[in-house]
C-alpha angles and dihedrals in degrees: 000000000000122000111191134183117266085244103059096096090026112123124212127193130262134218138206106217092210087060118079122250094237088069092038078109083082094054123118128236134236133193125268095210106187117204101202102111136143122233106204114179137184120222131208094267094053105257127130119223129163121253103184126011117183115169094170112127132196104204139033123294114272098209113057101225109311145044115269118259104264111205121185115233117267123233085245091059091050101058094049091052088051087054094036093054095073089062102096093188095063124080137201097270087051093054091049088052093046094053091042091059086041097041107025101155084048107066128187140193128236084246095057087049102054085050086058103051088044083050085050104045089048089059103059091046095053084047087054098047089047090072103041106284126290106311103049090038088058095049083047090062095040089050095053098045090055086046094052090043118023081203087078113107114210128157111167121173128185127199129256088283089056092253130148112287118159140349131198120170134161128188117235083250091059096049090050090065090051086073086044106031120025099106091104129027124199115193141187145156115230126191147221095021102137132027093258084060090232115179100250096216101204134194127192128189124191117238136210081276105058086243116133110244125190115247102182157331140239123179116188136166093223132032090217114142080255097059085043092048093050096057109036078046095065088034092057094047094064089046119105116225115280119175098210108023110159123220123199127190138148115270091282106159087209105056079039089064096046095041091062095065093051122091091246150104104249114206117203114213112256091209101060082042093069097047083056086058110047086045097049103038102025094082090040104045093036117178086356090060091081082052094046089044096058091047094050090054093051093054089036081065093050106149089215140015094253095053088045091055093051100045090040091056085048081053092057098042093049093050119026099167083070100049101092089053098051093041098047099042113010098033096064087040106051104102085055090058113007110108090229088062101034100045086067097066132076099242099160085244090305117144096140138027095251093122091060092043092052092053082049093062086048097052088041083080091048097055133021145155093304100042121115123224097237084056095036091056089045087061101043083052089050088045097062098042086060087049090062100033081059089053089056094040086052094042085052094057091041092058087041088058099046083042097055091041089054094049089046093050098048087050090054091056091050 
């Protein structure tokens, strides 16, 4: 056994005398190698002796005199790690500060932190295993849930070897908006957001707030029409009629192709319409492309059709590099985008799916590469409960406020 100073594989930096110190910041660094160790060995007869003992430093004690103060976790600090874990976005060094400003006459060291991750993490994967691994970990929640609560909403298929297919769920929360909300749907796919690398199939709504609310979930291992199919299929059957609801996706030929056979007015995201644009027509158009792009905008913001089919036949004609692209794509598409189709809808302000995306950047810290499904889906549930705690937080402030300006203005009266 070898016990070496924490410093033995430290590096320092090292600085040239002839460089300023303002730009000591480009130096390089060498090891400090310390040679103060301790050689312990065992013999055959089961004795330790040292074999070598150097307590020669060279630099200074880290430690100024005496041993820091080692307290045990309490229980208390436990708990807020074990809620704190599932937060991808926060490292070890926030979680030290955060239980310094919450116990500040407890304190504990990054070491004791780390244990207690490590402690956390293994909890929930022993919770996990005990009931037969993720995923049926994750159909064993759902079920009880539903169980618990018959508003649950829960379809789960698996293949011909019995395997993980598709997933759809909704909270009771979330089908409660479909009945509110559901004038206009918002939809997206994210990514990489479990360690199965599962497609998360999302869908947003807009309430009486203006604040973005999660509708539902899909999880599936493919984006095939199928996949689609199967999910807007069971969103659509819990949606009451609605002559003019209003869809909106990015240009994915498969949701295209579901979406078609679906009584509603399918958006496409101008965003993403424009990204087509500038892939597809940039290297073809070359320095003309800035110039195009400034005309198709102009007919894109045609206040009526026929002004749009006018301008749109100048556009050709004025670029005709660009004319197989925009006949082929944009053309059979333009009442979905153009402004002289789409201002004539009621669409709650939506012309892209920024409002799913940005939903998307907030569930990418709830799940990553190394989530598991059965902790992914827990957070997308808690998601949405804080969605609509925040609706009645926000409803509370609203009625204080009328309330105070009633009172201000009777007394005023008086």
């Amino acid at each position: 056994m070898r016990l070496l100073c924490r410093c033995a594989r430290g590096r320092v930096q090292q600085h040239d005398k002839s460089i300023d110190p303002s730009d000591h910041r480009k130096s390089k660094t060498i090891r400090k190698i310390c040679s103060a160790r301790v050689n312990i060995r065992r013999n055959a007869g089961g004795f330790y002796r040292y074999t070598s003992v150097d307590l020669n430093h060279n630099h200074p004690a880290l430690i100024d005199g005496e041993l820091p103060v080692f307290n045990p976790p309490t229980e208390d600090q436990k708990a807020l790690v074990q809620e704190l874990v599932s937060l991808k976005n926060l490292k070890r060094r926030d979680i030290y500060v955060l239980l310094q400003s919450h116990f500040p006459e407890h304190p504990l060291n990054m070491k004791q932190i780390s244990n207690l991750l490590d402690a956390a993490k293994r909890s929930v994967r022993d919770r996990v295993n005990d009931v037969g691994g993720d995923m049926v970990a994750l159909v064993a929640f759902l079920m009880k849930k539903k169980e618990e609560d018959p508003r649950w909403v829960v379809f789960v298929e698996v293949d011909g070897e019995n395997r993980f297919h598709r997933l759809f769920f909704m909270s009771p929360t979330q089908r409660d908006l479909l009945t509110r909300f559901s004038d206009v749907i918002i939809n997206d796919v994210a990514l990489m957001r479990n360690k199965y690398n599962l497609p998360l199939n999302n869908w947003v709504v807009i309430d009486h707030q203006q604040k973005t609310r999660s509708l539902a979930y899909a999880l599936h291992t493919t984006e095939t029409i199928e996949d689609h199919k199967w999910a807007v299929d069971h969103l659509f059957s819990l949606l009451p009629p609605h002559p003019s609801r209003v869809y909106f996706s990015d240009f994915d030929l498969a949701v295209d192709h579901v979406m078609s056979s679906k009584d509603v007015w399918h958006g496409l995201c101008l965003h993403h319409l424009g990204d087509n644009i500038t892939k597809n027509l940039a290297p073809v158009l070359g320095v003309l492309f800035q110039p195009f792009s400034m005309a198709f905008w102009q007919v894109y913001y045609s206040i009526s059709p026929d002004a749009f089919d006018v301008k749109w036949a100048k556009l050709l004609e004025d670029f005709p590099r660009s004319r197989d692209y925009l006949e082929r794509v944009l053309g059979p598409t333009k009442e979905r985008w153009a402004w002289a189709w789409v201002s004539a809808r009621f669409t709650c302000g939506v012309r892209t799916s920024g409002r799913v995306e940005s939903e998307n950047r907030i569930n990418k810290l709830l799940g990553d590469t190394k989530t598991g499904l059965y902790d992914l889906v827990r957070n997308l549930i808690e998601r949405a409960e804080e969605q609509a705690g925040n609706e009645k937080l926000n409803a509370i402030k609203v009625r204080s406020w009328f309330t105070l300006v009633t009172h201000t203005a009777n007394c005023c009266c008086e």
